[in-house]
C-alpha positions as CSV (number, residue, x, y, z in Angstrom):
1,X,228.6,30.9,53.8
2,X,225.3,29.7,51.7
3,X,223.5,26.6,52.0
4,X,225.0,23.7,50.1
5,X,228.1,25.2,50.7
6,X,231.2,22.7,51.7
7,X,233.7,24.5,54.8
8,X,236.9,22.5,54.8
9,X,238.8,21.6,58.4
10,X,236.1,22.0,61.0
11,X,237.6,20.8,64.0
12,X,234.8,19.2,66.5
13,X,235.4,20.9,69.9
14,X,232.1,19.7,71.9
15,X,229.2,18.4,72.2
16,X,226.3,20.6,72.4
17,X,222.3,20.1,72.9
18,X,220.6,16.8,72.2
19,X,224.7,15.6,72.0
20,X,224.8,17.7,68.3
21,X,228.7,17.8,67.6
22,X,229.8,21.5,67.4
23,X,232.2,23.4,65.6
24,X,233.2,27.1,64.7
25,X,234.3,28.6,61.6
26,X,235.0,32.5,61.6
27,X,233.3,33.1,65.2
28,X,229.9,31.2,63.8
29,X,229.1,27.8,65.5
30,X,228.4,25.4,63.4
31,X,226.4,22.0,64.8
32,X,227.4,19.0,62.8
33,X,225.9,15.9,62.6
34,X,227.6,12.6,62.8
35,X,230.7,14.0,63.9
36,X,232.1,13.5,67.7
37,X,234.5,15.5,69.6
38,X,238.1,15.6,68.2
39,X,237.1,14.7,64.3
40,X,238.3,17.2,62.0
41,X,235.5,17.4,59.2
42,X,234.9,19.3,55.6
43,X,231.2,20.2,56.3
44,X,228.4,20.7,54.1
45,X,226.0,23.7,55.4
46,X,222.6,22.3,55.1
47,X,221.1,25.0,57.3
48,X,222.6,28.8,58.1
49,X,221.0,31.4,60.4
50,X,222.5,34.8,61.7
51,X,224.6,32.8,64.7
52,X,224.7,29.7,63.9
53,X,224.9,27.2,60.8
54,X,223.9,23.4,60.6
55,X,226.1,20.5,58.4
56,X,226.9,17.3,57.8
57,X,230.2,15.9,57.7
58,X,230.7,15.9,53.7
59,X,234.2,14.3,54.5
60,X,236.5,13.1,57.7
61,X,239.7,14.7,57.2
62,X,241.2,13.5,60.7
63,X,239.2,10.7,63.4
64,X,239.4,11.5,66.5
65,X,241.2,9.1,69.3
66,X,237.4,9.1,71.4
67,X,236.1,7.1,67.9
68,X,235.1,3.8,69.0
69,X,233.7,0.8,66.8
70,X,229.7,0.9,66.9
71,X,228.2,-2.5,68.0
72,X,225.6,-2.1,66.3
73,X,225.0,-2.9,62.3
74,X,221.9,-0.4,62.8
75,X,223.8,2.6,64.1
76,X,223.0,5.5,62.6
77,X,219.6,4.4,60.9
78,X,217.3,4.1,64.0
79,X,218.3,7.3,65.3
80,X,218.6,5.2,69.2
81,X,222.0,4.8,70.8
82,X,223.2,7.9,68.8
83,X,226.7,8.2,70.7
84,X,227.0,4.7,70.2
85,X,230.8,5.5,68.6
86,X,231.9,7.6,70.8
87,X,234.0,6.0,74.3
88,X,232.2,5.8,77.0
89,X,234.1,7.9,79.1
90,X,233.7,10.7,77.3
91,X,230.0,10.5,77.1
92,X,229.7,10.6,81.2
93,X,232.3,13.5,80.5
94,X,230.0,15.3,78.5
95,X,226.7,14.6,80.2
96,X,228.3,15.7,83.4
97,X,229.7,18.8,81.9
98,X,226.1,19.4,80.3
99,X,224.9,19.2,84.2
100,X,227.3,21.9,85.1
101,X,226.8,24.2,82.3
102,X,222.8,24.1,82.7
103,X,223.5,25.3,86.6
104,X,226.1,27.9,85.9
105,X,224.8,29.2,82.6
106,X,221.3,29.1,83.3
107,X,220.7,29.1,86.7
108,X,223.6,31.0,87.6
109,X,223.9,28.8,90.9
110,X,226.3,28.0,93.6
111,X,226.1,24.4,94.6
112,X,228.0,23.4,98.0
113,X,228.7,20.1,96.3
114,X,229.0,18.4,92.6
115,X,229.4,15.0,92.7
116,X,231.4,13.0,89.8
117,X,228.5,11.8,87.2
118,X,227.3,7.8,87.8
119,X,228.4,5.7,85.5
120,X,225.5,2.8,84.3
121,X,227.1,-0.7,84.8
122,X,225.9,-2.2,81.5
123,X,226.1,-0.1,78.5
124,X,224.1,-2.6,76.4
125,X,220.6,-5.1,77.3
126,X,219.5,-2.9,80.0
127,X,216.3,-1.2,78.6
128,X,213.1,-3.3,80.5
129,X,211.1,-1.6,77.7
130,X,210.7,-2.0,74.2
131,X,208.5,-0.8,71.6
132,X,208.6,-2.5,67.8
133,X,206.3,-1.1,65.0
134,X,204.8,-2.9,61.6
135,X,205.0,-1.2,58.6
136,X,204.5,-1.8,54.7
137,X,207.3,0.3,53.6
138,X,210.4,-1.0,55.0
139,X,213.0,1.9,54.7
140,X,216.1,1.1,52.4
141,X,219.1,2.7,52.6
142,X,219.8,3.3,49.0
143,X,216.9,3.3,46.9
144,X,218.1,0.2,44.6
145,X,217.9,-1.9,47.8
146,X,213.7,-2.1,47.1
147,X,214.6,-3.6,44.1
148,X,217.0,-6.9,45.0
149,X,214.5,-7.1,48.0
150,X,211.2,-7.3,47.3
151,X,210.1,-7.6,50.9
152,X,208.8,-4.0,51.7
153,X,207.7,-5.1,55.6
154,X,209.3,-4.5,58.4
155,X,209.4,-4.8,62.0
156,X,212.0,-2.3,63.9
157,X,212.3,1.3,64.8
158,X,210.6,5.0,63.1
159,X,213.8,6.4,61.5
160,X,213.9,10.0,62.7
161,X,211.5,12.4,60.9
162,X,209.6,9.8,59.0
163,X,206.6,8.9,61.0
164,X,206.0,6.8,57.8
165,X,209.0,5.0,57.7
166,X,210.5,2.1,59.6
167,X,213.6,0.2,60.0
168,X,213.6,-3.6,59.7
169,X,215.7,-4.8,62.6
170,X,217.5,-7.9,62.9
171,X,219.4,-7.3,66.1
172,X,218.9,-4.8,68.9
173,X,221.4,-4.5,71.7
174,X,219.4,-2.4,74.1
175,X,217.0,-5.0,76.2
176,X,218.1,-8.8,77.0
177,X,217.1,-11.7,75.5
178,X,214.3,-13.4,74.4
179,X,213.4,-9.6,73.3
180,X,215.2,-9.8,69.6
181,X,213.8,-13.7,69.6
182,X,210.4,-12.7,70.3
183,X,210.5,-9.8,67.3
184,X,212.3,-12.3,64.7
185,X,209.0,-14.8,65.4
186,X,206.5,-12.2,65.1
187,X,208.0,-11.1,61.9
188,X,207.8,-14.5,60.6
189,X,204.6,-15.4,61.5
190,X,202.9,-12.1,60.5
191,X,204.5,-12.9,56.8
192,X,203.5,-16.0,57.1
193,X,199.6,-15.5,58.0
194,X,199.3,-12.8,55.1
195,X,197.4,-10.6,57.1
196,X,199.1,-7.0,56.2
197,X,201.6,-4.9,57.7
198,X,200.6,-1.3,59.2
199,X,200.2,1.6,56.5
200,X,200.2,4.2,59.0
201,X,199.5,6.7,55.5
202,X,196.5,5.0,55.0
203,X,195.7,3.7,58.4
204,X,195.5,0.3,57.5
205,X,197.0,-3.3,57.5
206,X,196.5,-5.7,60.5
207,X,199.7,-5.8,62.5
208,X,200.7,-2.7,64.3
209,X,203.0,-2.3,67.0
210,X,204.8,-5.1,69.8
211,X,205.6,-4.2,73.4
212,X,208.1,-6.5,75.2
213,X,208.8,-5.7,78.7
214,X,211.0,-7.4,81.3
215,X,211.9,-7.7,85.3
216,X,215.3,-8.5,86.8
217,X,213.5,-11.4,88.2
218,X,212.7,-12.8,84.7
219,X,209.7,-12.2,83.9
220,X,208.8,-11.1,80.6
221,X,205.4,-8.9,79.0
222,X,204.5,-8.7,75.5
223,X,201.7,-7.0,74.1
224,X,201.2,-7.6,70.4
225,X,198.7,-4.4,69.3
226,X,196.4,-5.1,65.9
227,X,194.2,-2.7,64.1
228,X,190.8,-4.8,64.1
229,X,189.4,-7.8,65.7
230,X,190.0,-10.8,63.7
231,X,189.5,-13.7,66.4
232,X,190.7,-16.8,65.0
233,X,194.0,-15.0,63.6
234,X,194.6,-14.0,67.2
235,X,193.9,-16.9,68.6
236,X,196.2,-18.8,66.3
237,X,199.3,-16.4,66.2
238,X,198.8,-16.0,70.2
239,X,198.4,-19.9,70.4
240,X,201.4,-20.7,68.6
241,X,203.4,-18.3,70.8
242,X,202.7,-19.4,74.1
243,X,203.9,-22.8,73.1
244,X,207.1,-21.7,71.3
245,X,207.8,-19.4,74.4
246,X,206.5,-21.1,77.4
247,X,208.9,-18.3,79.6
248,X,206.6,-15.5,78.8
249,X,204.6,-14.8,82.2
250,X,201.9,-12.5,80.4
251,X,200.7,-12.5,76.4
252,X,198.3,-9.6,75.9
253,X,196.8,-8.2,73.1
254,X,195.3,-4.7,71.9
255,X,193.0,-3.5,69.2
256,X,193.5,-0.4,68.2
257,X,191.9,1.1,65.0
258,X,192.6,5.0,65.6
259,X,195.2,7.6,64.3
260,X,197.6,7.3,66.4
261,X,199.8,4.3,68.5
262,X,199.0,5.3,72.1
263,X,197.2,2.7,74.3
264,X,195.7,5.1,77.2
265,X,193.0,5.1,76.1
266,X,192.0,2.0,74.6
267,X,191.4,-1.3,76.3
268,X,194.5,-4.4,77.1
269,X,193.1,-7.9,77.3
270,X,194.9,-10.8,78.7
271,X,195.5,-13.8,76.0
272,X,197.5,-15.9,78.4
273,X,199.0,-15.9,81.6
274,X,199.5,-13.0,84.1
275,X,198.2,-9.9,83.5
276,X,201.0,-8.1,85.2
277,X,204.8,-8.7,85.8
278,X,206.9,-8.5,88.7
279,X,209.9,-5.9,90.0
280,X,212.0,-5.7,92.7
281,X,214.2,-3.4,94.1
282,X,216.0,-3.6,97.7
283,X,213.0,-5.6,98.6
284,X,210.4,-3.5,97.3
285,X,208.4,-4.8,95.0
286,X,206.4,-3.6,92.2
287,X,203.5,-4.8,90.3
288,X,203.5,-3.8,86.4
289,X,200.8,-3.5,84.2
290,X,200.6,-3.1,80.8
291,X,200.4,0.4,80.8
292,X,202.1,1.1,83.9
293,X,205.1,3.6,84.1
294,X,208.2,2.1,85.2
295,X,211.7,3.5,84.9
296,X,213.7,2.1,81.9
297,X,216.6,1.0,83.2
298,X,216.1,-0.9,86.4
299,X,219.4,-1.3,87.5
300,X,220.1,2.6,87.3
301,X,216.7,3.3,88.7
302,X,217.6,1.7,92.0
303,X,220.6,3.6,91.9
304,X,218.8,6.8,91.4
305,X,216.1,5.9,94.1
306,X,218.4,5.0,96.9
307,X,220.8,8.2,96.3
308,X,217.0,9.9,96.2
309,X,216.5,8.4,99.4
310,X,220.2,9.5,100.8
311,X,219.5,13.2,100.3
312,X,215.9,13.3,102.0
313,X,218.0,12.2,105.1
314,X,214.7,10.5,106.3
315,X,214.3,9.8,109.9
316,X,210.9,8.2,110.4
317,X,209.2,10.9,111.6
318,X,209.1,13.3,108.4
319,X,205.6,14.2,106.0
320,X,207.1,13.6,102.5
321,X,205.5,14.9,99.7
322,X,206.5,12.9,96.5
323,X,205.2,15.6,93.8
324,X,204.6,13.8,90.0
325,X,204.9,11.1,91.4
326,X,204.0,8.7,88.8
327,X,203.3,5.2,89.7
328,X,204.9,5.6,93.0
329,X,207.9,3.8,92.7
330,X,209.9,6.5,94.7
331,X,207.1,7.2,97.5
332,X,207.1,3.1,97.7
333,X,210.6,3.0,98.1
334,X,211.5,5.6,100.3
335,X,207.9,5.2,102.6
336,X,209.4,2.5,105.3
337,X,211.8,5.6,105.9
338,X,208.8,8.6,106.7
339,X,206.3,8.7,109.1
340,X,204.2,9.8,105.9
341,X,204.2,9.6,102.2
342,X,201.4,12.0,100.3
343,X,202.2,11.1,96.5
344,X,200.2,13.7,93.6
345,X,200.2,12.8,89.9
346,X,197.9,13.6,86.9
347,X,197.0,10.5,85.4
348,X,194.4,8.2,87.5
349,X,195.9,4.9,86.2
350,X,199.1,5.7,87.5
351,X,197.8,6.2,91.1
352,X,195.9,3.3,90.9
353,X,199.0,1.5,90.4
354,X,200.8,3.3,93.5
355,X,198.2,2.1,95.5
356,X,198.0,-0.8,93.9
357,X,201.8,-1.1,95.1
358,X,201.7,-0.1,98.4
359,X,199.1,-2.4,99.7
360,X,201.3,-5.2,98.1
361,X,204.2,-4.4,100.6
362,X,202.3,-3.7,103.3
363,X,202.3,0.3,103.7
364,X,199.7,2.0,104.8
365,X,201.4,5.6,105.2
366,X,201.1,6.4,101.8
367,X,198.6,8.5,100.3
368,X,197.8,9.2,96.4
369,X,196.1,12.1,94.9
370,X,195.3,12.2,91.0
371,X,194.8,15.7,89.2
372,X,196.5,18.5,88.1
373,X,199.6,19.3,89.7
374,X,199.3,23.3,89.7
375,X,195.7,22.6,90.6
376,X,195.8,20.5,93.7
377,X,198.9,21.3,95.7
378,X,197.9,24.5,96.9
379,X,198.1,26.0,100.1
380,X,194.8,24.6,101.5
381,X,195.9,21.2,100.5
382,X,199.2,21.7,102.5
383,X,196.9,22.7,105.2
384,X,194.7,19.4,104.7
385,X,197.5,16.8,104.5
386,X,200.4,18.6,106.9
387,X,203.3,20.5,106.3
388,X,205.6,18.7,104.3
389,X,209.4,18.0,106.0
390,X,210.5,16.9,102.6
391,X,209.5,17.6,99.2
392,X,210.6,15.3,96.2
393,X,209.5,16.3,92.8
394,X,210.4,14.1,89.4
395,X,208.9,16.0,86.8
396,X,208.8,15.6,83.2
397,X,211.3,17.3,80.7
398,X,209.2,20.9,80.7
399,X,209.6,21.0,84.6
400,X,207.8,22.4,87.2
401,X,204.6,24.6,86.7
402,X,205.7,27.9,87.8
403,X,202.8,27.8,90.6
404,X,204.2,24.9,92.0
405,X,208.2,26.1,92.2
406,X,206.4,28.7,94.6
407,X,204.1,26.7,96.4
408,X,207.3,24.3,97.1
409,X,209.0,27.8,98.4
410,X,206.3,28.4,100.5
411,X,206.2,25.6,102.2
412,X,208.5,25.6,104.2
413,X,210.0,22.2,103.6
414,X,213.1,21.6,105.2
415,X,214.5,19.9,102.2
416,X,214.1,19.6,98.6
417,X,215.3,16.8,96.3
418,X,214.5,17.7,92.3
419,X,214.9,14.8,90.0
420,X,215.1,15.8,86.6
421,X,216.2,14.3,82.9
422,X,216.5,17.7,81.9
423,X,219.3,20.0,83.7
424,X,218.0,23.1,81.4
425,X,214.7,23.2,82.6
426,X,215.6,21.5,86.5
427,X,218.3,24.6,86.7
428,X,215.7,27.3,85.5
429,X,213.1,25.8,88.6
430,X,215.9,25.6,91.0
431,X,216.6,29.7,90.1
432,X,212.8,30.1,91.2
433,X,213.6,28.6,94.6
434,X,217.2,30.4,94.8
435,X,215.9,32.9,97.4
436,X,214.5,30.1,99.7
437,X,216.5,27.4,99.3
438,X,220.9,26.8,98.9
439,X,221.6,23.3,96.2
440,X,223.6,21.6,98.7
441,X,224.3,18.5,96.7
442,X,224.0,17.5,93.0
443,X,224.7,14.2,91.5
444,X,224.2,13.2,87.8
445,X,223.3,9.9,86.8
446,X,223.3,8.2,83.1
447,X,220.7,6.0,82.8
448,X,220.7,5.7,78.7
449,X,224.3,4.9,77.8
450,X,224.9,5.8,74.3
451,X,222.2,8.7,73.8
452,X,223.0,12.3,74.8
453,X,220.2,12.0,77.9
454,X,221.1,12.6,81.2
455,X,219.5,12.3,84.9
456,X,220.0,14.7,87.6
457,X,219.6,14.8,91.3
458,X,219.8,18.2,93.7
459,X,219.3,18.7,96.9
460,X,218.2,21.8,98.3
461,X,218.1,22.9,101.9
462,X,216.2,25.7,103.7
463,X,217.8,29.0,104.3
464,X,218.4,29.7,107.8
C-alpha cells in the first residue's frame, strides 16, 4: 500500500476519533473520510504510516442502512454538522460508546454506574451562538464556478484548513430564526455600500466578521465586527438595521484592525439598544454580554446543570468549590442548594460576569476568584476559604493541570463531579484520583447533534 493507491471493499466498521470512519485492510486500520459505519468503500490512500493509513472514499460500493438524507445543501463544505448523514441513533450510539472506551481503555476504570447517553431534543436551530465571516474569495466548489459567478464575496463559514477561505451560506440549520435573515441582509447591504469584503491574506477590506446570539426568552445580540472606523458607514448600515429588525434587543459594533478575529481584547460599543441579553434557566437568570461565555445549546445546558446539580447531592449546608468555573453559570445555578459557593476561573471578564450574575438573583454565598488555576487553589487557599464538601470542575478539552487532579485528592472533598467535552483527557484526570476516589456515576450527554462531540458527567465519591 502507497499513497495514491485505490484498496477496493473496505467495509466501515466504526467510528473512531473526531467521528473519522474506520476500516481495516490486512490488519492495518485505515480512517476514511466521508464514509459512516456500514458503507462498503474502494478507498484512495492519501496518507500511510507504519499502523495506520488515511483515504477517501474513491467509490461507494454498498450504503449503509444508518445513511440518512443530509438537510443541509452545505453539508460537507463547512466542515459543521459533519455526521449530519448519519441517523441519529447511531450517533448517541457512538458518542456513548466513545464515553466507554475512553474509561476502560484509558483510564482503565470501574464505574458503579453508566448511564444510557442523553439524547438533545432538537437536532437542528439550537446553537444560541453564531459566528459568520466576510471574505473576498468566496470558495467554489469546482473551479469553473468563479467563472459563471463573478461574485467572489461571501458571508458563511472557514472551510476546514483554509483559514483564507470561506463558504457563502444561504441557509444554516443550526441557530433559530431571524439568524439566516439577519446574515442574508448584511450580505446585501455590505454589497450594496461597496465598502470591501475581508482579505484576511492581506489584512484588509472593511467588513469582517458577524456575531448573532440568542435567549430562549427571545432576545437576540448581534455584533457586526469592521476593520477601521468609518463613522457615517456605520451609522448608516446600523441605522437601516434597527429599523428593518425592530426585535433585535442589542446592535453592537467592533473595530478591529489586527491579525487575528478575537474580540478579548479589543473594545464592544453599543449602537442600539441593550448592551446585554437575557437567559433563563429553572429561574435562574443570566445576564450576557457580548463577550460573555455561555453554553451553546441552552436547552442541553440546563439538562447538564441540573443532572450536575443531582450528583453533588447538595444539602444546604455543603462549601462547594466550582473549579473553571467560567461565567458562573453552574455555581449560579446550583448556589440556592450550598451553604457556599467559591467559584476560580482565569479570565477576569468572566468573573466579572459571575458576579455580575449573582448579585442579579440575589446570592450572596458565592465567591469569585480570577487567576491561574494551578496557581491559586492550593493548599493555603483551601485553608483560607474552607474545606470544600464538594468539588465540581468543567475544564477545557486539555483537562485538569496535573497539580490540581492532586490538590482535588487532597482535599478531602466528599464528592467530585468532573464535567468534561473530552472523555480522553476527563478519563486520564479521573486515573490521577483513582486511589482517592471510586466513579460512582457517569452519564454522557450530546449537546452538538450532528458533530462527533460529546459531554460527560462523573461522579466520584471518597474512599472510605
Amino acid at each position: 500500500m502507497k499513497k495514491g493507491d485505490i484498496i477496493q471493499n473496505i467495509e466501515i466498521v466504526d467510528a473512531g476519533a473526531k467521528g473519522v470512519a474506520v476500516g481495516r485492510y490486512e490488519n492495518r486500520v485505515i480512517f476514511v473520510a466521508g464514509a459512516v459505519p456500514g458503507d462498503v468503500v474502494d478507498v484512495q490512500i492519501s496518507r500511510k504510516k507504519s499502523s495506520f493509513a488515511e483515504g477517501w472514499v474513491h467509490k461507494y460500493v454498498k450504503y449503509s442502512d444508518d445513511r440518512v438524507e443530509p438537510v443541509c445543501e452545505h453539508f460537507g463544505l463547512c466542515g459543521g454538522c459533519r455526521w449530519q448523514h448519519l441517523d441519529y441513533q447511531r450517533q448517541l450510539f457512538f458518542k456513548e460508546k466513545e464515553v466507554k472506551e475512553a474509561f476502560v481503555r484509558i483510564g482503565k476504570l470501574q464505574v458503579e454506574q453508566f448511564y444510557p447517553i442523553l439524547a438533545a431534543p432538537e437536532q437542528y436551530r439550537y446553537r444560541n451562538k453564531l459566528e459568520y465571516t466576510f471574505s473576498c474569495k468566496r470558495w467554489f466548489v469546482h473551479p469553473n464556478d468563479s467563472i459563471e459567478n463573478p461574485d467572489t464575496n461571501a458571508l458563511g463559514f472557514h472551510i476546514p484548513g483554509k483559514f483564507d477561505r470561506i463558504l457563502d451560506i444561504s441557509t444554516c440549520h443550526l441557530q433559530p430564526e431571524p439568524s439566516n435573515a439577519i446574515r442574508l441582509w448584511f450580505r446585501e447591504k455590505a454589497l450594496q455600500s461597496g465598502a470591501g469584503f475581508f482579505d484576511h491574506r492581506q489584512n484588509s477590506g472593511f467588513f469582517r466578521n458577524l456575531y448573532v446570539r440568542n435567549t430562549s426568552l427571545g432576545e437576540v445580540m448581534i455584533i457586526l465586527v469592521v476593520f477601521d472606523d468609518q463613522p457615517e458607514l456605520l451609522d448608516s448600515l446600523l441605522s437601516a438595521f434597527v429599523k428593518d429588525f425592530p426585535e433585535v434587543s442589542s446592535v453592537m459594533y467592533a473595530i478591529n484592525g489586527k491579525q487575528n478575529d478575537t474580540l478579548t481584547d479589543i473594545p464592544v460599543r453599543l449602537y442600539a439598544g441593550k448592551d446585554h441579553i437575557m437567559e433563563d434557566m429553572d429561574g435562574i437568570r443570566f445576564s450576557i454580554s457580548p463577550k460573555s461565555f455561555f453554553q451553546t445549546n441552552t436547552t442541553q445546558s440546563k439538562a447538564m446543570y441540573r443532572k450536575v446539580k443531582e450528583f453533588a447531592q447538595l444539602t444546604g449546608s455543603e462549601c462547594v468549590y466550582d473549579l473553571y468555573t467560567g461565567t458562573g453559570s453552574i455555581a449560579n445555578f446550583i448556589s440556592a442548594g450550598a451553604k457556599k459557593v467559591v467559584g476560580i476561573e482565569y479570565l477576569e471578564d468572566a468573573v466579572d460576569d459571575a458576579a455580575r450574575n449573582a448579585a442579579l438573583n440575589g446570592f450572596t454565598n458565592l465567591t469569585f476568584i480570577a487567576g491561574d488555576m494551578a496557581r491559586v487553589f492550593t493548599a493555603e487557599f483551601i485553608d483560607q476559604h474552607g474545606k470544600p464538601d464538594v468539588i465540581i470542575a468543567d475544564p477545557p478539552r486539555a483537562g485538569m493541570h496535573a497539580d490540581v487532579v492532586e490538590r482535588i485528592a487532597e482535599s478531602g472533598a466528599a464528592r467530585v463531579v468532573y464535567v468534561s467535552c473530552n472523555p480522553a483527557t476527563q478519563a486520564r484526570d479521573l486515573a490521577l484520583l483513582a486511589e482517592k476516589y471510586n466513579v460512582v456515576e457517569v452519564q454522557p450527554l450530546d449537546m452538538f447533534p450532528h458533530t462527533y462531540h460529546v459531554e460527560n458527567i462523573t461522579l466520584l465519591k471518597l474512599k472510605e
